[in-house]
N, C-alpha and C positions, 0 to 999 in steps of 0.2 A: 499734531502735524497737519492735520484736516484745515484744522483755523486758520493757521500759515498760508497752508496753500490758497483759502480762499482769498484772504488776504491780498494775495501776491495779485491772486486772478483780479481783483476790484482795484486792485492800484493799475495794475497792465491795461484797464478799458481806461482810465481816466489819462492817462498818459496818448494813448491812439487817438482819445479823443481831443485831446490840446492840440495835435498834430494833424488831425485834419481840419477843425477849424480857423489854425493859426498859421500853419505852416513853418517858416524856419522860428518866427518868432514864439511857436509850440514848444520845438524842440527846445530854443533859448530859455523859456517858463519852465519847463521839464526837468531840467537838467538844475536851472535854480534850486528848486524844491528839492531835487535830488542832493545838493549839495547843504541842504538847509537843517542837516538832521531829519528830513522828513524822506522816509525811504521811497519814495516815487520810482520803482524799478529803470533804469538806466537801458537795463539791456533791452526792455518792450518800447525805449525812446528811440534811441538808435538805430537798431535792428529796424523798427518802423522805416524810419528816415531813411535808410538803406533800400528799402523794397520803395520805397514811393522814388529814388532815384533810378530803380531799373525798371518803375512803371513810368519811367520819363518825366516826373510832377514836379524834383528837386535838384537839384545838382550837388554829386559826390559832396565836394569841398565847404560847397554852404551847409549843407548838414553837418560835417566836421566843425568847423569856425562857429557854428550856433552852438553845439554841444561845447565845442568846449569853453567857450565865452561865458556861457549858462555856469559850467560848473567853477570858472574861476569867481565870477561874481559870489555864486552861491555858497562857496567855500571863505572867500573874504569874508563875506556878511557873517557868517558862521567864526569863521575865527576871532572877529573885536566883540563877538558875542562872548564867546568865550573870555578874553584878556581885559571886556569891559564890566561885562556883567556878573561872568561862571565865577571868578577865582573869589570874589567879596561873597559870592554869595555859597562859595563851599567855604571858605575860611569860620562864617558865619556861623551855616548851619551844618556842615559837614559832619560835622561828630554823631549827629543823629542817625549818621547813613555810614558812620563810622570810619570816615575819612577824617586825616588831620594832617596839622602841616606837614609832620613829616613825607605823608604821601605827597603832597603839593612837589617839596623839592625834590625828593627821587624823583615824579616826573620833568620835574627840571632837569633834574639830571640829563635822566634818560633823551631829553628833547636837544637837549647841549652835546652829549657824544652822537646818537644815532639818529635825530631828528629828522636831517635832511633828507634822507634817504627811505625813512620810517614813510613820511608822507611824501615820497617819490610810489613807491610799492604799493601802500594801502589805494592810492588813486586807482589802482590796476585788480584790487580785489573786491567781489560783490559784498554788500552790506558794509562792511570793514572800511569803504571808501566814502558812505553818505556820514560816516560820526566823525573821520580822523582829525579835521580841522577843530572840533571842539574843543578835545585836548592839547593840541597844537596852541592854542591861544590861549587856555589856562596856564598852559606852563610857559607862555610869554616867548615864545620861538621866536627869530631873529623874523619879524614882517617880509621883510628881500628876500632870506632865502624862503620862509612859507611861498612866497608869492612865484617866486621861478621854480619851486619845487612841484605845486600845485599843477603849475600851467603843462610842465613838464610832464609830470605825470598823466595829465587827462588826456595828450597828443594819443597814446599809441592805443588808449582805449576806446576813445571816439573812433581812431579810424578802424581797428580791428572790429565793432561791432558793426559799423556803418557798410564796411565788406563783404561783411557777410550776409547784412540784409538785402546788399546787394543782389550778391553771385544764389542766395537761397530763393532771391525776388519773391513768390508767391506762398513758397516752404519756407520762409523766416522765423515762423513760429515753432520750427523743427528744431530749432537751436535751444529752446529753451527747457527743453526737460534734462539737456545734458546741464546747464546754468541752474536749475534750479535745487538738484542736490546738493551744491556747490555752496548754494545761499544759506542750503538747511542747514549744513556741517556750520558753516561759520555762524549762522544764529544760536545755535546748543552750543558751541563751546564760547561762544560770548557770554549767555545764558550760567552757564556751568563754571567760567572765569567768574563773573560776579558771587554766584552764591558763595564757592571758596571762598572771595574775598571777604565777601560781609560772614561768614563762619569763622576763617582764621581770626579775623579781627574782634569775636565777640568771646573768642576763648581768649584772646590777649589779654580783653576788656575786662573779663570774670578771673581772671586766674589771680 
């Protein structure tokens, strides 16, 4: 848990630091990355952008419009990554990580009944929000609706974060110890969803 947290704390400077030298086109790089699989904390982006708007430096809207432009791009990029590159190269190698097609198309499945909605929500969840596009594009989701489901999704989290670093202006960084058990719950049972998986899978494998 230690490592995590430093983790978090070394990603949180390098995010504050995009952001003072870049300013909205920070937040814009920020939120890329965050959307790139690359966990670049979201909430030490925004929050930021928030307090530099009630220290007068940004305006509300354009920290909204950066972040969330940041994270459609970053998520695009991330999903033809997924539907150009991921699915050839789990078809490939997967077995050794003991995925096989049949996981492929359940997550088809899964993408064809609850997709739209899967990646409406996961945009609105910490950690759970920088991977969902990956799988979104492995399992070939409709690009239109990924694409409106995305943009969708990232509206109401840009602005509720950007709010708060608002109205918290100089205390912004008060927000994030309540955010960060939040991040830890969801990385142990991500954490704890994979090993299941790769366990149930290798008693399937053996038996």
């Amino acid at each position: 848990m230690q490592y995590i947290h430093l983790l978090i704390t070394e990603l949180n400077k390098i995010a504050i630091a995009l952001i003072e030298t870049f300013n909205y086109w920070g937040i814009f790089i920020g939120m890329v990355i965050e959307s790139s699989c690359i966990p670049l904390p979201s909430e030490a982006i925004m929050l930021f952008g928030g307090f530099l708007v009630a220290f007068g430096t940004l305006n509300f809207w354009g920290v909204v419009a950066a972040g969330v432009l940041g994270n459609v791009v970053g998520s695009v990029l991330t999903y033809w990554a997924g539907a150009k590159g991921g699915r050839p190269l789990i078809e490939r190698y997967g077995k050794y990580i003991f995925i096989n097609k049949k996981h492929l198309e359940k997550a088809d499945q899964w993408f064809m009944r609850y997709g739209d909605w899967t990646v409406f929500f996961c945009r609105n969840l910490p950690v759970v929000r920088t991977f969902i596009s990956l799988p979104a594009g492995i399992s070939r989701m409709s690009f239109k609706k990924f694409f409106i489901f995305t943009f969708a999704g990232c509206i109401p989290w840009n602005i509720a974060l950007t709010y708060l670093g608002l109205k918290l202006g100089q205390n912004w960084h008060a927000v994030e110890p309540f955010l960060r058990p939040v991040s830890y719950i969801i990385v142990i049972a991500l954490l704890v969803g994979i090993i299941y998986f790769i366990i149930r899978n290798m008693k399937i494998k053996f038996s």
